[in-house]
C-alpha positions as CSV (number, residue, x, y, z in Angstrom):
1,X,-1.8,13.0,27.1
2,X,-3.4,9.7,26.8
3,X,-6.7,10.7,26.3
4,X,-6.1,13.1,23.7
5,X,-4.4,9.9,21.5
6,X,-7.6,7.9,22.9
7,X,-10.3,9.8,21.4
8,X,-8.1,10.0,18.3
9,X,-8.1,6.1,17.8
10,X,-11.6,6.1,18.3
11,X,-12.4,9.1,16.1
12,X,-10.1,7.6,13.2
13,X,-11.3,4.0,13.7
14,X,-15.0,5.6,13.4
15,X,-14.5,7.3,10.4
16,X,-12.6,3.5,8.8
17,X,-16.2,2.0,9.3
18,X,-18.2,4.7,7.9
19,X,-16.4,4.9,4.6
20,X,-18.2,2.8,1.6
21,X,-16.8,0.1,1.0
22,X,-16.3,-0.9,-3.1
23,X,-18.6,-3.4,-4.1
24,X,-17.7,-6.9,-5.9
25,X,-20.2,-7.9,-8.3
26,X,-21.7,-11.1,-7.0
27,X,-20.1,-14.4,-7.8
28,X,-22.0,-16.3,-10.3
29,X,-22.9,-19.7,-9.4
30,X,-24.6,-22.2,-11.3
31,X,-27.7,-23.3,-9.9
32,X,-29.2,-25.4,-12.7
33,X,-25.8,-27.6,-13.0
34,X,-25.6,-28.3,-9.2
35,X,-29.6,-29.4,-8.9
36,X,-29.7,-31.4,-12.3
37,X,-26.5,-33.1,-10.5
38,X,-28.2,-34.1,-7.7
39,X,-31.6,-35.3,-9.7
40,X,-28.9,-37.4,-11.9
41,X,-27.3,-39.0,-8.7
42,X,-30.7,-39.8,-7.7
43,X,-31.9,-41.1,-10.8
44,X,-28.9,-43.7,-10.6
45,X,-29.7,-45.2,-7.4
46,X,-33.4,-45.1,-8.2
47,X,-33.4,-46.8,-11.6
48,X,-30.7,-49.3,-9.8
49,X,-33.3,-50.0,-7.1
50,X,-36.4,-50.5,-9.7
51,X,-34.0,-53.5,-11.5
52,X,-32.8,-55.0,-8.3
53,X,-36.7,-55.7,-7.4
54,X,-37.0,-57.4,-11.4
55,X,-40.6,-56.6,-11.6
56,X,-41.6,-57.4,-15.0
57,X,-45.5,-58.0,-14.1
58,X,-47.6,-54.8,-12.7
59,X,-50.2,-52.0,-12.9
60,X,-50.0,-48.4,-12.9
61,X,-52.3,-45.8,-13.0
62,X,-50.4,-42.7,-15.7
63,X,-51.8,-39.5,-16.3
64,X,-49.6,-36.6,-18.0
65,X,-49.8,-32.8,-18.6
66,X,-48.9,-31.4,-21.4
67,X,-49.6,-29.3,-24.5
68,X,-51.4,-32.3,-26.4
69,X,-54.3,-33.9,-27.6
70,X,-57.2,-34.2,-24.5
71,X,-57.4,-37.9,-25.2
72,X,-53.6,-38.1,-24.4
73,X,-53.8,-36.0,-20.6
74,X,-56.9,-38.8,-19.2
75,X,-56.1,-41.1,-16.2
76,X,-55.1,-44.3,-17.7
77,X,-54.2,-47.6,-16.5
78,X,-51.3,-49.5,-17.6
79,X,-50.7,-52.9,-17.3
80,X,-47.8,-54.7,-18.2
81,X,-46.6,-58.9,-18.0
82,X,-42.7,-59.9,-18.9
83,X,-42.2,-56.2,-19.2
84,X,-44.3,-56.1,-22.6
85,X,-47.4,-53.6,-22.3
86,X,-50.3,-55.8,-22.4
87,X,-53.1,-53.2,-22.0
88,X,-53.7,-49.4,-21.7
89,X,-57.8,-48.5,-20.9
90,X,-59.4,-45.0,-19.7
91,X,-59.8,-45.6,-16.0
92,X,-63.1,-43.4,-16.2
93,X,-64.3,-45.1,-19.5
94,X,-62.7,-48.6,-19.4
95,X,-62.1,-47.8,-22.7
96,X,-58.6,-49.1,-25.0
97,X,-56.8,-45.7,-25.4
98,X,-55.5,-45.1,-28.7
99,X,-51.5,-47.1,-27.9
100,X,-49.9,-44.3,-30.1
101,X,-50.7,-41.9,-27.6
102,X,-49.4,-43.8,-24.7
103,X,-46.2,-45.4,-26.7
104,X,-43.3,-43.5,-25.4
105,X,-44.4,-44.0,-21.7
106,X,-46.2,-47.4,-21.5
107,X,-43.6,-49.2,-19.2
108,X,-41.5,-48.0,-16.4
109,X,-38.5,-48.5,-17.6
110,X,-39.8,-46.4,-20.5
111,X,-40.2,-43.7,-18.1
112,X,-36.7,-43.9,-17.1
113,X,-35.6,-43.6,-20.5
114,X,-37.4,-40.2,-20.6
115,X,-35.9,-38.8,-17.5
116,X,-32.3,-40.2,-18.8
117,X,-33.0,-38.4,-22.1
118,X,-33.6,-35.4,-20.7
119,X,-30.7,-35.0,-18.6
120,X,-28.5,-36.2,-22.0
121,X,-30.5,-33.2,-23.9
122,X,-29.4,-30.9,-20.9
123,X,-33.1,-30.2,-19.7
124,X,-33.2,-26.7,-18.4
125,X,-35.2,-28.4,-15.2
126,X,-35.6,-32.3,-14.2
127,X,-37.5,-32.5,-11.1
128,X,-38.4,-36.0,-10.1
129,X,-40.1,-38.2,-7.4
130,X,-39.2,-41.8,-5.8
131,X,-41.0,-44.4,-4.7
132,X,-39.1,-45.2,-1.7
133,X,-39.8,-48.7,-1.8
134,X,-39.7,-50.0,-5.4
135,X,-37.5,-46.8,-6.8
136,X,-40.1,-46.0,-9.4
137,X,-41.1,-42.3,-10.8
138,X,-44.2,-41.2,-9.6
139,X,-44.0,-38.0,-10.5
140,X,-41.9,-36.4,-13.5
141,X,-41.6,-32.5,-14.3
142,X,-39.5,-31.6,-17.3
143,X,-38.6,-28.1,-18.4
144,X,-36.4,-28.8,-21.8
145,X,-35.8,-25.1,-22.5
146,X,-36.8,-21.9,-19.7
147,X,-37.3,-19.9,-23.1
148,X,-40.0,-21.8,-24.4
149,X,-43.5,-22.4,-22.8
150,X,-45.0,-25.3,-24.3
151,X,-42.1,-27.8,-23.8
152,X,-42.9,-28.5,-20.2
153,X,-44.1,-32.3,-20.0
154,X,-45.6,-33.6,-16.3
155,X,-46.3,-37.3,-15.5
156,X,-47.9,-38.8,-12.5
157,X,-47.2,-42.5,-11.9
158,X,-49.9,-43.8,-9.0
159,X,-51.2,-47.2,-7.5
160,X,-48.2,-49.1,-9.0
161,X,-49.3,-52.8,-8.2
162,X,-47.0,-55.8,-9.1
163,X,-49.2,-58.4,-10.7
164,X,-49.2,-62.2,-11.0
């Protein structure tokens, strides 16, 4: 009698995990939102670090990718006393680069201003690197709009000296 009622159970409970199941469409979640977050919290404590060191006197080595002039994507060096850009030359010519070409991104504060404005214009991507030390950019990637193609900018920062 109890086997009968055994196989029963088994056959019904067989036939309860064969049966589709109705499918949920998937919960939506926001990518962009959460990763722009975490680029804004690390932003904070980065530009915070780069004005607790009060460097006002360095170097830098800039070069950028963009959808510009050629003259405005060549390694250049940037050098900068009290915070006031003193100089920008080629580093392959040791040439003065044309300032107007270099304006928006001659200091590093500068810099942080673009990565600030970006997140403010609600950049479709940010995407930036630390210096670990100083808190510096040394490398900025940002994607204004996923439906255009030639909004993308890219900076490199490199061989960021402080100066006397």
């Amino acid at each position: 009698m109890r086997l009968p009622i055994a196989i029963s159970a088994i056959l019904v409970a067989s036939l309860g995990l064969s049966t589709p199941v109705i499918s949920q469409p998937p919960i939506q979640v926001a990518q962009k939102p959460a990763s722009n977050n975490f680029a804004l919290e690390q932003f904070k404590i980065n530009y915070r670090l780069w004005k607790q060191k009060k460097i006002s006197n360095y170097r830098y080595e800039f070069t950028r990718s963009c959808n510009c002039v050629p003259k405005a994507t060549e390694l250049a060096i940037i050098e900068v006393r009290n915070g006031v850009t003193t100089s920008i030359t080629y580093k392959s010519a040791k040439i003065p680069v044309d300032k107007a070409l270099f304006q928006k991104y001659n200091t590093i504060p500068k810099l942080f201003n673009i990565i600030r404005n970006a997140f403010i214009q609600r950049a479709a991507n940010v995407a930036v690197q630390y210096d670990p030390i100083l808190g510096y950019p040394t490398q900025i990637s940002i994607d204004y709009d996923k439906q255009r193609t030639d909004d993308t900018i890219f900076f490199t920062i490199t061989n960021l000296q402080q100066i006397e």
